[in-house]
C-alpha positions in Angstrom: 9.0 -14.7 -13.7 11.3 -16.8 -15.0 14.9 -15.0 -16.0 15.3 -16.7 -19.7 12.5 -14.9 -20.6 13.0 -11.5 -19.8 13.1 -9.7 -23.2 16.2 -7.7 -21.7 17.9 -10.7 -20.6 18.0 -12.4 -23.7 19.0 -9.4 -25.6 22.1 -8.9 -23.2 22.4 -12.3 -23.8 23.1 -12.7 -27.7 24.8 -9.4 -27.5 27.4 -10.9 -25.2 27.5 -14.4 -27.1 28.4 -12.2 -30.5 31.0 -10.2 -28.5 32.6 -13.0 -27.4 32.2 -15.0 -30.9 33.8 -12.1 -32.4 36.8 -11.6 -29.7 37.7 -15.2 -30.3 37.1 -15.4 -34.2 39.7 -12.4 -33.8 42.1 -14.1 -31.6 42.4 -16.9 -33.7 43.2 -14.7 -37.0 45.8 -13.4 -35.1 47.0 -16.9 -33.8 46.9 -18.0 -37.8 48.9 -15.3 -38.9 51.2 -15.8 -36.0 51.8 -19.3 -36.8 51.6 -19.2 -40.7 52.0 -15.6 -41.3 55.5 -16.5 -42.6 54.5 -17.3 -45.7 51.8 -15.3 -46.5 52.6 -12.2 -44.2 53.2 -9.8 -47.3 49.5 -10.4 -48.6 48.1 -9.9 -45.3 50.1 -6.4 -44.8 49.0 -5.3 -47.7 45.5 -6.8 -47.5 44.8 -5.7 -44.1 46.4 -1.8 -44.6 44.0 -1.3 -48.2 41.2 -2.2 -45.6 42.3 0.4 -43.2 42.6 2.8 -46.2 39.5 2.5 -47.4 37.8 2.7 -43.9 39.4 5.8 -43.8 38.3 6.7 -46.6 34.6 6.2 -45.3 35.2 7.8 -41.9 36.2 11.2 -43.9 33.0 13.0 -45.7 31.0 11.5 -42.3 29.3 14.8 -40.5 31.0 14.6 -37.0 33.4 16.7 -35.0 36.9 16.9 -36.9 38.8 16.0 -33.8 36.3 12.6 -33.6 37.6 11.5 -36.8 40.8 12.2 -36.8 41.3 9.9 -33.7 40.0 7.7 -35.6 42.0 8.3 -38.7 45.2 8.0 -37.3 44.1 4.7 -35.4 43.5 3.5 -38.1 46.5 4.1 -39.9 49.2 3.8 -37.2 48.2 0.0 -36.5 46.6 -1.7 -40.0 45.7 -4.9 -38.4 44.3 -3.8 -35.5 42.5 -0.4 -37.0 40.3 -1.7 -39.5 
């Protein structure tokens, strides 16, 4: 049997691909803000900490422990642009 095309292989596959997609499309916000945050770092505070607001505001009236959540919570709100 040829490994490629294992059903299980292929879905490990694309799940690590979009991992790694996403960690990079990350990395290189980060990089842009670094580099020309200057000028627009205000807007991306502000941007960035309504986001983690209203994440938290979704996290809230979900049915799991109170302690799960509240990790989460303060997370969130402790580090806006990496919380959200």
């Amino acid at each position: 049997m040829n490994l490629l095309n294992q059903k299980w292989f292929r879905a490990l596959f694309r799940r690590r691909v979009l991992i790694i997609l996403l960690l990079l499309l990350q990395i290189a916000f980060l990089l842009f803000v670094l580099i020309e945050g200057n000028r627009l770092s205000a807007a991306i505070y502000w941007g960035l900490t309504l986001f983690s607001l209203l994440e938290v505001l979704s996290i809230i009236p979900k049915r799991e422990k109170g302690a799960y959540k509240l990790l989460w919570v303060v997370q969130i709100l402790i580090f806006p642009i990496f919380g959200g």
